[in-house]
gemmi code that builds the backbone of each chain (N, CA, C; Angstrom):
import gemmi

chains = {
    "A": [
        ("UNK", (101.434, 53.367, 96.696), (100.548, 53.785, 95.603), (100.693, 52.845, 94.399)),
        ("UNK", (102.044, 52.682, 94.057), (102.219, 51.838, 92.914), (101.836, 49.957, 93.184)),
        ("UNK", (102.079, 49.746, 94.721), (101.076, 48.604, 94.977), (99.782, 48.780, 94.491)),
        ("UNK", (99.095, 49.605, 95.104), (97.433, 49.520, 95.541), (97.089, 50.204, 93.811)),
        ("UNK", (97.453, 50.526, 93.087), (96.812, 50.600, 91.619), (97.040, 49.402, 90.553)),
        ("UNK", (98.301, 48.215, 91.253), (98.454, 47.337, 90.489), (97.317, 45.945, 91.296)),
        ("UNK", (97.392, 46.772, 92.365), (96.289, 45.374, 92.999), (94.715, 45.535, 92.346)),
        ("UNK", (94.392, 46.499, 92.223), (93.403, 47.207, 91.535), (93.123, 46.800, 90.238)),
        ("UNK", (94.464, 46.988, 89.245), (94.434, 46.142, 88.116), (94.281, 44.881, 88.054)),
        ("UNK", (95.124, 44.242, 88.970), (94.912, 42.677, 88.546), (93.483, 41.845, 89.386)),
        ("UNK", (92.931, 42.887, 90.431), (91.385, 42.827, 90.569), (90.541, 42.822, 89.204)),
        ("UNK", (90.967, 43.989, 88.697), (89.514, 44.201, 87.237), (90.262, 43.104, 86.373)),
        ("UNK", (91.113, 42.649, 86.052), (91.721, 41.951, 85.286), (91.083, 40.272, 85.237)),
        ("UNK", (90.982, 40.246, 86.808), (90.554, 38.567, 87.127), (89.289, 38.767, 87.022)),
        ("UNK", (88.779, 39.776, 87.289), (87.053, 39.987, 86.633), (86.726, 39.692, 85.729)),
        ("UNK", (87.241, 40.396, 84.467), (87.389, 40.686, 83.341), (87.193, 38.740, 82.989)),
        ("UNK", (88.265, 38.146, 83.255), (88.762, 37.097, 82.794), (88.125, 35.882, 83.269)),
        ("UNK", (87.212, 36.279, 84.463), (85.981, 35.680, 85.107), (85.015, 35.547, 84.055)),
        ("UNK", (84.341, 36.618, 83.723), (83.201, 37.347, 82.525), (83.554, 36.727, 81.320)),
        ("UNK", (84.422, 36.363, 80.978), (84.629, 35.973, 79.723), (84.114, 35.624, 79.061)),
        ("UNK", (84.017, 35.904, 77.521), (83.229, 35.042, 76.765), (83.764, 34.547, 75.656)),
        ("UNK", (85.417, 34.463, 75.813), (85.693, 34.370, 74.606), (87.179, 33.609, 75.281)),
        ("UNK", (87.762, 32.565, 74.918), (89.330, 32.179, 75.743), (90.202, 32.499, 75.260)),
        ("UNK", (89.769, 32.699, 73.848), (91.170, 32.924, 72.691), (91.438, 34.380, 73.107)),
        ("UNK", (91.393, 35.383, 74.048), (91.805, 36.648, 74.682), (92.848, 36.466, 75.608)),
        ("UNK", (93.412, 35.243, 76.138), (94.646, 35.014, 76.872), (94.434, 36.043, 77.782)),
        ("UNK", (93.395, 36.157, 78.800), (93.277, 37.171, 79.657), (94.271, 36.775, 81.037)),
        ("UNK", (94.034, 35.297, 81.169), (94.903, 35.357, 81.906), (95.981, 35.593, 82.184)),
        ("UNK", (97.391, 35.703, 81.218), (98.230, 35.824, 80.703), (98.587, 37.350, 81.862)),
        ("UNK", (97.025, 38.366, 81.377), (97.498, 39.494, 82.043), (97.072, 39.794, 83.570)),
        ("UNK", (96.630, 38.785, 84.017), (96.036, 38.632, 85.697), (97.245, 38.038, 86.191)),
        ("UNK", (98.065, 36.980, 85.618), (99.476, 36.659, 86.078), (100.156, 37.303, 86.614)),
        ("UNK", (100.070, 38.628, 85.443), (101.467, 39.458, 85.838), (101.187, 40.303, 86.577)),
        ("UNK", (99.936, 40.544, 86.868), (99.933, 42.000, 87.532), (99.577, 41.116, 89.264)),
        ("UNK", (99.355, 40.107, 89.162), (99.429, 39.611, 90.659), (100.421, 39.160, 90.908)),
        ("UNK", (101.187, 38.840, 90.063), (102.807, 38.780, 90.469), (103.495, 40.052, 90.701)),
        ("UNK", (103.391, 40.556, 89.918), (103.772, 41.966, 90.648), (103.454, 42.666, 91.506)),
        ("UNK", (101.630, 42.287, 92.057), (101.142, 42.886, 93.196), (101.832, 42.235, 93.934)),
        ("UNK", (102.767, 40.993, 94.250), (102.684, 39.890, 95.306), (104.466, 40.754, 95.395)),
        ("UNK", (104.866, 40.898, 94.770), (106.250, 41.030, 94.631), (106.553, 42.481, 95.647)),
        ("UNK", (105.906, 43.433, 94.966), (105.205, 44.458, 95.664), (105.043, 44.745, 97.360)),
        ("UNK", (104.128, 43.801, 97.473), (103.631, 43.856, 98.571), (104.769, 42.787, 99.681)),
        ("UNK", (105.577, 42.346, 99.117), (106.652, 41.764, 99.999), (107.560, 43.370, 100.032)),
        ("UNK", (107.988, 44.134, 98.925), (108.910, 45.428, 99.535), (108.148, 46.535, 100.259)),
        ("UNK", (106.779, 46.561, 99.957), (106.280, 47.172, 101.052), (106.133, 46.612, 102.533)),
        ("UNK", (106.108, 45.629, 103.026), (106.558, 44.908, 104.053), (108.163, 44.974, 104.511)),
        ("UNK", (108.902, 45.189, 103.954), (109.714, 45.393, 104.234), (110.034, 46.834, 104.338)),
        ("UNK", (109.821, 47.768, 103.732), (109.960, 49.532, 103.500), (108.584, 49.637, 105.030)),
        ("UNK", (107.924, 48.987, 105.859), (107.118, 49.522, 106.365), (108.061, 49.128, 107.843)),
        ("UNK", (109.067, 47.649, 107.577), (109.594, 47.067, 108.509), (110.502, 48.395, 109.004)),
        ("UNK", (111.247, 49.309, 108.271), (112.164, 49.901, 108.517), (111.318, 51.686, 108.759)),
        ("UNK", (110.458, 52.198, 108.189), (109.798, 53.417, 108.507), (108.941, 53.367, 108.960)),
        ("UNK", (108.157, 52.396, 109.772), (107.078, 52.024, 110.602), (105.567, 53.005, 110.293)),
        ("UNK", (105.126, 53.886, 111.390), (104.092, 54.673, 111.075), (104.297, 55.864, 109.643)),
        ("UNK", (105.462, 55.961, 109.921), (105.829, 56.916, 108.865), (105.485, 56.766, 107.193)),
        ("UNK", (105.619, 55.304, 106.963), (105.273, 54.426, 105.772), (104.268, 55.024, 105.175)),
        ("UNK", (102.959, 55.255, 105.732), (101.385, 55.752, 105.532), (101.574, 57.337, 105.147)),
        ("UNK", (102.745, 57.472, 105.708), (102.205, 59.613, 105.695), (103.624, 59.663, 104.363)),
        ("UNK", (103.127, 59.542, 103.523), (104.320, 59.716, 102.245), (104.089, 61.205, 101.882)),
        ("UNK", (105.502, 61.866, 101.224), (105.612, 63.004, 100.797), (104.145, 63.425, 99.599)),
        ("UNK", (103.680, 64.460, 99.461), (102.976, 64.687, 97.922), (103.680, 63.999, 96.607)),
        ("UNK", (105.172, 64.678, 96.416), (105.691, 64.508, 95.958), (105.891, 62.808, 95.464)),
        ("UNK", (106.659, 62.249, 96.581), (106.664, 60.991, 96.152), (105.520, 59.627, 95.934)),
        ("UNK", (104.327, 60.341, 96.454), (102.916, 60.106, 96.315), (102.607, 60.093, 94.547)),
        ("UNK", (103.117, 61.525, 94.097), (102.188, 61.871, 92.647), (103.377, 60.699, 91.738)),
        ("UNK", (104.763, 60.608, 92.539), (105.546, 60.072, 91.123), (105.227, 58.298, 91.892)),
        ("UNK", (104.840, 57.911, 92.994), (104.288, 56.360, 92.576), (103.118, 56.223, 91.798)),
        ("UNK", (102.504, 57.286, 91.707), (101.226, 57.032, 90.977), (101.394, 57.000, 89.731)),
        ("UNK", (102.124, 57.983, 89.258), (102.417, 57.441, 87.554), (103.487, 56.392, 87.415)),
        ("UNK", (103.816, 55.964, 88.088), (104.528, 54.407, 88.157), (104.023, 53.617, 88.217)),
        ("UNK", (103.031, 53.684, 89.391), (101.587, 52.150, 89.116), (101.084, 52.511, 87.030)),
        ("UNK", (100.501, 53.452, 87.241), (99.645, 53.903, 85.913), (100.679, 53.498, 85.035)),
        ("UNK", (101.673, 53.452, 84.608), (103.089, 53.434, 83.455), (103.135, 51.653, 83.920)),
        ("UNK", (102.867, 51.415, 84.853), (103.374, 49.778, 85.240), (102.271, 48.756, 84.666)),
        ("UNK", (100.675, 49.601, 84.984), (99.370, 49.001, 84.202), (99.649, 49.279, 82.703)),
        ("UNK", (100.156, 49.850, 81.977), (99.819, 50.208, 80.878), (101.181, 49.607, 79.979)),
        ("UNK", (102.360, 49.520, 80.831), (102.820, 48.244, 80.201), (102.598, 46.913, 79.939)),
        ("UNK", (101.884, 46.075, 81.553), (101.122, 45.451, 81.124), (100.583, 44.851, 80.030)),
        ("UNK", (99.541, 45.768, 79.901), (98.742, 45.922, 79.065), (99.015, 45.894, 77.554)),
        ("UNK", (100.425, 46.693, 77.419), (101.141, 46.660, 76.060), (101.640, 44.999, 75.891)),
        ("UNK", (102.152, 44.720, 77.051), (102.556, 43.183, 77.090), (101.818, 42.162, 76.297)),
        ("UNK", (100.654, 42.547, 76.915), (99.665, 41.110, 76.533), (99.298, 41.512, 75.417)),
        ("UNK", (98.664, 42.734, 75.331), (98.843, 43.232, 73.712), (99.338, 43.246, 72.249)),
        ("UNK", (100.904, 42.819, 72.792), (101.687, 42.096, 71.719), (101.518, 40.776, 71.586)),
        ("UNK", (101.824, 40.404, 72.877), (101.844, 38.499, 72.565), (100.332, 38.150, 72.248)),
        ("UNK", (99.363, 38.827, 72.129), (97.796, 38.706, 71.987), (98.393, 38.568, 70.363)),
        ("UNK", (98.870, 39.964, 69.818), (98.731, 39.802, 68.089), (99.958, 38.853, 67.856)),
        ("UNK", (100.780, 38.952, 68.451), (101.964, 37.687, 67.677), (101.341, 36.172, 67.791)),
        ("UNK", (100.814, 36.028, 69.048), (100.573, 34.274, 68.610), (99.118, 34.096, 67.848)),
        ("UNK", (98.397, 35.401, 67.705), (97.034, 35.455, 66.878), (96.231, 34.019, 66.846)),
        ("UNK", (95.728, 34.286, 68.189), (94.752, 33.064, 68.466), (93.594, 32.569, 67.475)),
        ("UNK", (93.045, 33.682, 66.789), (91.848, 33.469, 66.276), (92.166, 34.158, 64.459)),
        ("UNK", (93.817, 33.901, 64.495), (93.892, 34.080, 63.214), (93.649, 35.410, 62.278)),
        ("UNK", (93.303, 36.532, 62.874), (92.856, 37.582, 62.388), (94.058, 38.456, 62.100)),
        ("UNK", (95.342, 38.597, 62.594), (96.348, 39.303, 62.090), (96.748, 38.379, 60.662)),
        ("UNK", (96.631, 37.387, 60.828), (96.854, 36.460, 59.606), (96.440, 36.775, 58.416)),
        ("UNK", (95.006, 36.244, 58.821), (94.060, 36.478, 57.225), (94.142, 37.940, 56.844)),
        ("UNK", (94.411, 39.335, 57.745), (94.119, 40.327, 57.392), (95.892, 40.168, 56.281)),
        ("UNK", (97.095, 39.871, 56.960), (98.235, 40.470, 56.110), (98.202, 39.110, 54.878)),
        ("UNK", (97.388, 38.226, 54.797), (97.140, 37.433, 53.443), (96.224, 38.031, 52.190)),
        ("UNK", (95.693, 39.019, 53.083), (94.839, 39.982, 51.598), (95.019, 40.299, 50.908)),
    ],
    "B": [
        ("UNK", (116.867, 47.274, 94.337), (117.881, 47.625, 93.731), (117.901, 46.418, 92.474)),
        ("UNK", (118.107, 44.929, 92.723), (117.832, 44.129, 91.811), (117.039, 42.649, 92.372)),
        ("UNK", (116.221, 42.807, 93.068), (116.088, 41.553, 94.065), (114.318, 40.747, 92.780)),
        ("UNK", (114.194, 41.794, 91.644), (113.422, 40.925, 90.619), (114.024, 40.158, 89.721)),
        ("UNK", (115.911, 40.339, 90.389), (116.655, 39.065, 89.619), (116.361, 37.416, 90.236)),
        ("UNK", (115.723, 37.329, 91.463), (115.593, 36.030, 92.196), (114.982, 35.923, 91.661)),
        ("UNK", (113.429, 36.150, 91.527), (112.126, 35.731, 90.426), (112.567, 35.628, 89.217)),
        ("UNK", (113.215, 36.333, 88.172), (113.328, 36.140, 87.139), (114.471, 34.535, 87.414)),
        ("UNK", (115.393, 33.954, 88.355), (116.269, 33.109, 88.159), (114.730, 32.016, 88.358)),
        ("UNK", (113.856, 32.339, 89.100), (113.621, 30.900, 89.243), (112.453, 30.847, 88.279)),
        ("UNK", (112.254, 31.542, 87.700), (111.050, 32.249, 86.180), (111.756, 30.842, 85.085)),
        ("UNK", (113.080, 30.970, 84.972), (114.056, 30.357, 83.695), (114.381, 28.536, 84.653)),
        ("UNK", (114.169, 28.410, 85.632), (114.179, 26.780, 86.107), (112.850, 26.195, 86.000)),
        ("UNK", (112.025, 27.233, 86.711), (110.252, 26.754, 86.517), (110.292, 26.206, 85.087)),
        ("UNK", (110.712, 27.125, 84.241), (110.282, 27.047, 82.712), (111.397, 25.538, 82.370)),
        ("UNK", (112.333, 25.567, 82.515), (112.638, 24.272, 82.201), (112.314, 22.764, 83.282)),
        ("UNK", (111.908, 22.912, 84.119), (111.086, 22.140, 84.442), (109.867, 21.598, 84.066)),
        ("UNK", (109.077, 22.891, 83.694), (107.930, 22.626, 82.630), (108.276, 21.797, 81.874)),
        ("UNK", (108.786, 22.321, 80.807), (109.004, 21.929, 79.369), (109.106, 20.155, 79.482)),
        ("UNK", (110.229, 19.607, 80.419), (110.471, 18.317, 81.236), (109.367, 17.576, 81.223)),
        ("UNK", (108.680, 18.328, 82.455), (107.937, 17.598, 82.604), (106.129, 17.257, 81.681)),
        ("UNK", (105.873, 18.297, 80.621), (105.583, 18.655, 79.375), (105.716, 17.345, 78.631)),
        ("UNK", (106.893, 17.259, 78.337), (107.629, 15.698, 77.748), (106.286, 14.449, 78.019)),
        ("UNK", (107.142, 14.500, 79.352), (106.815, 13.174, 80.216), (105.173, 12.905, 80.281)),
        ("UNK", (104.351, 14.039, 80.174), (103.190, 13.786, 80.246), (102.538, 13.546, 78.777)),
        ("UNK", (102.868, 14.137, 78.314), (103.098, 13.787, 76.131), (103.304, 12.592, 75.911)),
        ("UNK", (104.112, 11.642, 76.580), (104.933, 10.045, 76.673), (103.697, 9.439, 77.229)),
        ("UNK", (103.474, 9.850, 78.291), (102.672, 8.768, 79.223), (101.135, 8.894, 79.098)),
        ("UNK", (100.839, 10.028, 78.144), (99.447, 9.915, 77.375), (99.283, 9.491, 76.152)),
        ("UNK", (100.156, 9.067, 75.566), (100.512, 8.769, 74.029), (100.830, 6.449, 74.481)),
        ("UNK", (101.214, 6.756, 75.667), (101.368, 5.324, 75.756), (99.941, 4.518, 76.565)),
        ("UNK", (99.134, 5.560, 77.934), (98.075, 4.537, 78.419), (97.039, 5.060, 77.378)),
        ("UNK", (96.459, 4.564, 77.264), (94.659, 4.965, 76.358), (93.654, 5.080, 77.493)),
        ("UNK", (93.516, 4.210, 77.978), (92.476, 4.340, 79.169), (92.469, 5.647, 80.490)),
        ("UNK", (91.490, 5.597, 80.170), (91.085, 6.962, 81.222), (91.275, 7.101, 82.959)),
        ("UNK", (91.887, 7.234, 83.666), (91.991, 7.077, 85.053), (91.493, 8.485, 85.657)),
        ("UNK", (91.550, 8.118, 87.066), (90.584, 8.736, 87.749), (91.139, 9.998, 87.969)),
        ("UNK", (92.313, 9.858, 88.143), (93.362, 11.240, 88.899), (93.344, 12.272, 87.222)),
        ("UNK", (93.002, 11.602, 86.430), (93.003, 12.461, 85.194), (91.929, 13.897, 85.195)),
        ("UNK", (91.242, 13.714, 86.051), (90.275, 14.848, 86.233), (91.361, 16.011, 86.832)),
        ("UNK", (92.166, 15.790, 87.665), (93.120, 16.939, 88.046), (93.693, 17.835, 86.831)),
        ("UNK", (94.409, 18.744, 87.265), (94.840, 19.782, 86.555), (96.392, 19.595, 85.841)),
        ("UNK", (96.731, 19.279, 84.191), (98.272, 18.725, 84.514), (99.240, 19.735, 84.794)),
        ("UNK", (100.540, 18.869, 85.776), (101.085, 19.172, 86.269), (102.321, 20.454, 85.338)),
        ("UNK", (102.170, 20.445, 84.030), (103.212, 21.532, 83.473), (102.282, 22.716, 83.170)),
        ("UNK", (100.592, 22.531, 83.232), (99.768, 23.731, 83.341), (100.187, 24.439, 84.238)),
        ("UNK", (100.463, 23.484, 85.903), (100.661, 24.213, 87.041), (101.367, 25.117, 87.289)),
        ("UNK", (102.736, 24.674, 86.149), (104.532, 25.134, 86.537), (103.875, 26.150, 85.297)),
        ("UNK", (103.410, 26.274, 84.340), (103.099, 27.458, 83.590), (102.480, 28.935, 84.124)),
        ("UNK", (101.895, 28.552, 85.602), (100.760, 29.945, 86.021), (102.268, 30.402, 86.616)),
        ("UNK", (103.004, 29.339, 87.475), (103.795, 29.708, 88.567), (105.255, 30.531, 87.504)),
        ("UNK", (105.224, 30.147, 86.476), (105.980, 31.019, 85.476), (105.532, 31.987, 84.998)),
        ("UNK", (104.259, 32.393, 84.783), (103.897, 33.664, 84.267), (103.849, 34.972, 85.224)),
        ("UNK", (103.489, 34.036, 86.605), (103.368, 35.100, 88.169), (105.145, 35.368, 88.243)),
        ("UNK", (105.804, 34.414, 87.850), (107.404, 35.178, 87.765), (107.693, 35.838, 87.048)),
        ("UNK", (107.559, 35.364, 86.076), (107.928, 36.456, 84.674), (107.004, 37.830, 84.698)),
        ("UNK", (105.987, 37.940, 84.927), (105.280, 39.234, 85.094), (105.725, 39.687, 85.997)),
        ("UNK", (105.985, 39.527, 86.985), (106.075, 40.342, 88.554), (107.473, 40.698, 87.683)),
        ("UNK", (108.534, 39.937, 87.623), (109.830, 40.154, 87.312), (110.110, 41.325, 86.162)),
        ("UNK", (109.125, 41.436, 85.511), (109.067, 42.514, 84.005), (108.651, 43.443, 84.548)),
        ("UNK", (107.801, 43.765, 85.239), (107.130, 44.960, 86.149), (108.031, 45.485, 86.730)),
        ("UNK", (108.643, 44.686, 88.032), (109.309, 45.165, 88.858), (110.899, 45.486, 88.114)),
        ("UNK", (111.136, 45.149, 86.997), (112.638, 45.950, 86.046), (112.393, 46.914, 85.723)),
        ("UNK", (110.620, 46.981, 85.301), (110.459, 48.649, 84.867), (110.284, 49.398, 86.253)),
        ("UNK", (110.036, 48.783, 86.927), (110.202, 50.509, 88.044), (111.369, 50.418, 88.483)),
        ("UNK", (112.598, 49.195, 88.579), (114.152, 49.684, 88.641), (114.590, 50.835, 87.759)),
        ("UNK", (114.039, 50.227, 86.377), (114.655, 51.367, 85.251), (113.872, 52.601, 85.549)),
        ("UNK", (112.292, 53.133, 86.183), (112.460, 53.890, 86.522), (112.440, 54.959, 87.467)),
        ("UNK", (113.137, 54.110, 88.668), (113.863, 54.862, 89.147), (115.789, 54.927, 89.306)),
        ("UNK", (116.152, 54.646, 88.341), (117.845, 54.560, 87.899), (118.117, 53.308, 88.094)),
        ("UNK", (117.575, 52.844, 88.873), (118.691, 51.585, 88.746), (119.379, 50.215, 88.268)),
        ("UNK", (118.522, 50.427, 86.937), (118.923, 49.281, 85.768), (118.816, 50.485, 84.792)),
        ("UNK", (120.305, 50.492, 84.328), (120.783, 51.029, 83.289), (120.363, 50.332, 81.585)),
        ("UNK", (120.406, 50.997, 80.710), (120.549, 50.010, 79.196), (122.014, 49.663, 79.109)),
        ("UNK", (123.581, 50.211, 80.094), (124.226, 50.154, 79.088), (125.357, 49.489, 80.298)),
        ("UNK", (126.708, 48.625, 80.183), (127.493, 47.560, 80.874), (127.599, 48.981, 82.294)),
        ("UNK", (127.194, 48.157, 83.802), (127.049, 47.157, 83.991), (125.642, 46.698, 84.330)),
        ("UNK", (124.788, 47.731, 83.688), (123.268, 47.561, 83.451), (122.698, 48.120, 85.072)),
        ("UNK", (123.788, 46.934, 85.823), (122.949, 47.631, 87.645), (124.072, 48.926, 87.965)),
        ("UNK", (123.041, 49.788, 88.448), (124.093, 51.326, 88.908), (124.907, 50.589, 90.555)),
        ("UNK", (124.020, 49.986, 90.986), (124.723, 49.476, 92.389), (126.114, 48.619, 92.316)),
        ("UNK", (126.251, 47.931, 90.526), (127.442, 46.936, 90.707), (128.923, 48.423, 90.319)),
        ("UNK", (128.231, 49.614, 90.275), (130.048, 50.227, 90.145), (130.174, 50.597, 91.408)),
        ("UNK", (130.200, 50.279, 92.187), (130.806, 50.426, 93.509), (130.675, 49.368, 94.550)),
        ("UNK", (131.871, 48.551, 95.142), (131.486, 47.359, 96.119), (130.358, 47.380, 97.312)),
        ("UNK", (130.797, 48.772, 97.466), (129.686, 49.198, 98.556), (128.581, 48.716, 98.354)),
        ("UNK", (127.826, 49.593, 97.102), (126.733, 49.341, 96.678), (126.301, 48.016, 96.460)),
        ("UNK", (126.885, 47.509, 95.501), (126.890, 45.841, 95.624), (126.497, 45.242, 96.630)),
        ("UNK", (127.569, 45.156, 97.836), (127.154, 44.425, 98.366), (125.429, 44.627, 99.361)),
        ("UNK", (125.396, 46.388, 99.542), (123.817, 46.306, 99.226), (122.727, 45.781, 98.574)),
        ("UNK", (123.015, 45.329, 97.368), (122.010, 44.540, 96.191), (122.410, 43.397, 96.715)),
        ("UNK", (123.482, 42.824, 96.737), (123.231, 41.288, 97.221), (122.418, 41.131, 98.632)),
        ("UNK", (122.729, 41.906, 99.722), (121.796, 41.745, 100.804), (120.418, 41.750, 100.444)),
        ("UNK", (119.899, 43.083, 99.622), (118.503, 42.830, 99.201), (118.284, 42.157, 98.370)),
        ("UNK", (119.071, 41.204, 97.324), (118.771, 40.045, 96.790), (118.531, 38.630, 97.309)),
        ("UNK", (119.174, 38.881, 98.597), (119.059, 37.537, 99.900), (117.531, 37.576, 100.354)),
        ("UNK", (117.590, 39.109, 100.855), (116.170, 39.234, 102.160), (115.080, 39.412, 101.105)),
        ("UNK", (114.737, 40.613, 100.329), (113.639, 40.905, 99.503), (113.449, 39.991, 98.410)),
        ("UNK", (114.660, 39.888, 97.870), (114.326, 39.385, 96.483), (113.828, 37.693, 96.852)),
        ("UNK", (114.542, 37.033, 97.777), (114.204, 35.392, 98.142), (112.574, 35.666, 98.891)),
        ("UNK", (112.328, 36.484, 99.686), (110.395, 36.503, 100.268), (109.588, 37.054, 99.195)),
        ("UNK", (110.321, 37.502, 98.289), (109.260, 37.942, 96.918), (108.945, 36.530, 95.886)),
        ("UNK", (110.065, 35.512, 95.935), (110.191, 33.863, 95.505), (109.748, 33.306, 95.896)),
        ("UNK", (109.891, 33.314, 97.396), (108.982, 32.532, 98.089), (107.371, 32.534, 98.276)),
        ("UNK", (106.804, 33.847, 98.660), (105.675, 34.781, 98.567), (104.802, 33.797, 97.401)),
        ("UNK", (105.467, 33.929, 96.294), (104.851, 33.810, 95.001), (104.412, 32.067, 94.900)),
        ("UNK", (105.659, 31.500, 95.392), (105.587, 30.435, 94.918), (104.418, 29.471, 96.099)),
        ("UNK", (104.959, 30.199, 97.144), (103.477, 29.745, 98.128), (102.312, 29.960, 98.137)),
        ("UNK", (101.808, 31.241, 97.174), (100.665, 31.217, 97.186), (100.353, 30.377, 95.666)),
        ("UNK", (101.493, 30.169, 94.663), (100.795, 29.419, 93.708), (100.612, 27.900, 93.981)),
        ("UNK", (101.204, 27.473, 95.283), (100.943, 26.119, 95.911), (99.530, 26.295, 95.844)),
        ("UNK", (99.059, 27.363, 97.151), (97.521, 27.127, 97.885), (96.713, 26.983, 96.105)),
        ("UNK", (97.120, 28.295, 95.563), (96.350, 28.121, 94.520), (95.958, 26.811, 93.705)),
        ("UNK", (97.079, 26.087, 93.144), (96.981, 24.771, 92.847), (96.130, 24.113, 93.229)),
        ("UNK", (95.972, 24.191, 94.891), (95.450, 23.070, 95.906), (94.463, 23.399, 95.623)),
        ("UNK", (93.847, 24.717, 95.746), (92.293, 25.192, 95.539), (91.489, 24.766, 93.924)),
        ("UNK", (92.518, 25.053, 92.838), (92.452, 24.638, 91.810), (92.058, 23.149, 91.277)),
        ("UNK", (92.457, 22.268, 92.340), (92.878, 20.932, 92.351), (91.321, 20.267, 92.618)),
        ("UNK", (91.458, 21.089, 93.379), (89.251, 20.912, 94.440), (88.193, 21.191, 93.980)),
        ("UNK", (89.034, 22.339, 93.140), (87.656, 23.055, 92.311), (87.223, 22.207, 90.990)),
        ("UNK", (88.454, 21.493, 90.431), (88.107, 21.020, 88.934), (87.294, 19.318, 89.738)),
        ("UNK", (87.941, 18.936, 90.490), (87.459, 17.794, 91.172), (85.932, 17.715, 91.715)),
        ("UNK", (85.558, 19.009, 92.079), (84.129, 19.487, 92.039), (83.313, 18.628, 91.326)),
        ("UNK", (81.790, 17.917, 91.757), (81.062, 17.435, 90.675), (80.426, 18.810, 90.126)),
        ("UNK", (79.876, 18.693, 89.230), (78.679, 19.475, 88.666), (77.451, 19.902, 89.286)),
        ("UNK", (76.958, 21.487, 89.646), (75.995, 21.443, 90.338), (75.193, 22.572, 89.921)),
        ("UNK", (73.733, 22.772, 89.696), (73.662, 23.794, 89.120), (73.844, 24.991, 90.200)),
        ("UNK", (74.546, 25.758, 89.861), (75.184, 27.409, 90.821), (73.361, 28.475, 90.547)),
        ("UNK", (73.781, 28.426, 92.174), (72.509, 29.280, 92.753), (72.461, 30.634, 92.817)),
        ("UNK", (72.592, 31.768, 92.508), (72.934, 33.020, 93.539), (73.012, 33.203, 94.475)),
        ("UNK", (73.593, 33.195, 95.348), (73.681, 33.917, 96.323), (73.337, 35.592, 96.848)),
    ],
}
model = gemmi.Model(1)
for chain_id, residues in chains.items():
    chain = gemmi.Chain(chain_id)
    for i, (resn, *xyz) in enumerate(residues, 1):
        res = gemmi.Residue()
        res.name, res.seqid = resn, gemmi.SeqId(i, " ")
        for name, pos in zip(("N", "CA", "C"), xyz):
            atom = gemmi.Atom()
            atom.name, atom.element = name, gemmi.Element(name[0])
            atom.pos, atom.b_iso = gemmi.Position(*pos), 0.0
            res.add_atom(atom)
        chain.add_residue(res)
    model.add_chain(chain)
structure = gemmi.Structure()
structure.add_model(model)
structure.setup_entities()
């Protein structure tokens, strides 16, 4: 679960960053990480599938609902990520001029 | 258990490799003036920059779902697996098998990528049709 919502993200992410209309958004920055982490991911699920075979697919409810707020908590750090380094290196100057007022 | 310590080790060599080779391309554009052909490619510390961010992200991700599910502590010896040898030597096995195909994984597909990258900027100009 926490794979397949980060693959998801860094799908809309490379979209997103496809569409662009603007570069100074360092979008890529956040398609990096979340396909590195899908990639990272998807090597321990290869391995967790090497050792529980069919079983892999039929996951508890339980441990179903808590990967899902782990993908969701994993996108939304992300997201906080690029979020910061977006306002600290202030591409287009706007955290700037606003605390020079 | 800790096998987003392999990515993060080779996250901190990529990056000083960059920087290196960063230098060297700063030197050797500051010294020819003239334009050559291979200059249409992509430079080479852009490259080592994607292949550092796919480490460093995967590697920041994958600490937060150690931390949460226990097993990177905030406080000495940070990994719950290093207070007991046992355990340990569990994390080092999955730092061998998982954590080295999660290094590798990454770093092979930021090869192909490169290569594709490499073709694409080399591309002439054409006007794009829909499909």
């Amino acid at each position: 679960m926490t794979l397949l919502i980060t693959v998801y993200a860094a799908v809309v992410a490379t979209v997103v960053w496809y569409r662009r209309k603007d570069d100074n958004m360092q979008l890529g920055i956040l398609c990096f990480m979340y396909w590195g982490a899908s990639l990272m991911w998807l090597v321990d699920a290869i391995f967790e599938y090497s050792e529980l075979h069919a079983e892999y697919f039929t996951p508890a409810l339980a441990d179903m609902v808590n990967d899902a707020f782990l993908g969701l908590s994993v996108v939304a750090l992300g997201l906080i990520i690029w979020l910061v380094r977006l306002l600290i290196t202030d591409p287009k100057g706007k955290v700037r001029a606003t605390l020079q007022k | 258990m800790a096998c987003f310590l392999v990515s993060a080790a080779e996250a901190v060599v990529v990056h000083t490799i960059e920087k290196s080779v960063e230098k060297k391309e700063i030197q050797l554009k500051s010294s020819t003036n003239h334009v050559k052909a291979d200059e249409m490619t992509i430079p080479m510390s852009r490259k080592l920059k994607w292949l550092k961010y796919l480490l460093i992200g995967g590697a920041v991700l994958l600490a937060f779902e150690h931390v949460w599910h226990g097993e990177v502590v905030p406080w000495s010896p940070f990994l719950t697996a290093m207070s007991n040898p046992a355990d340990a030597a569990e994390m080092f096995h999955e730092m061998a098998t998982v954590g080295v195909c999660m290094a590798l994984l990454i770093t092979s597909v930021w090869f192909i990528m490169c290569k594709i990258a490499d073709s694409i900027a080399r591309r002439p100009e054409t006007d794009q049709k829909a499909v």
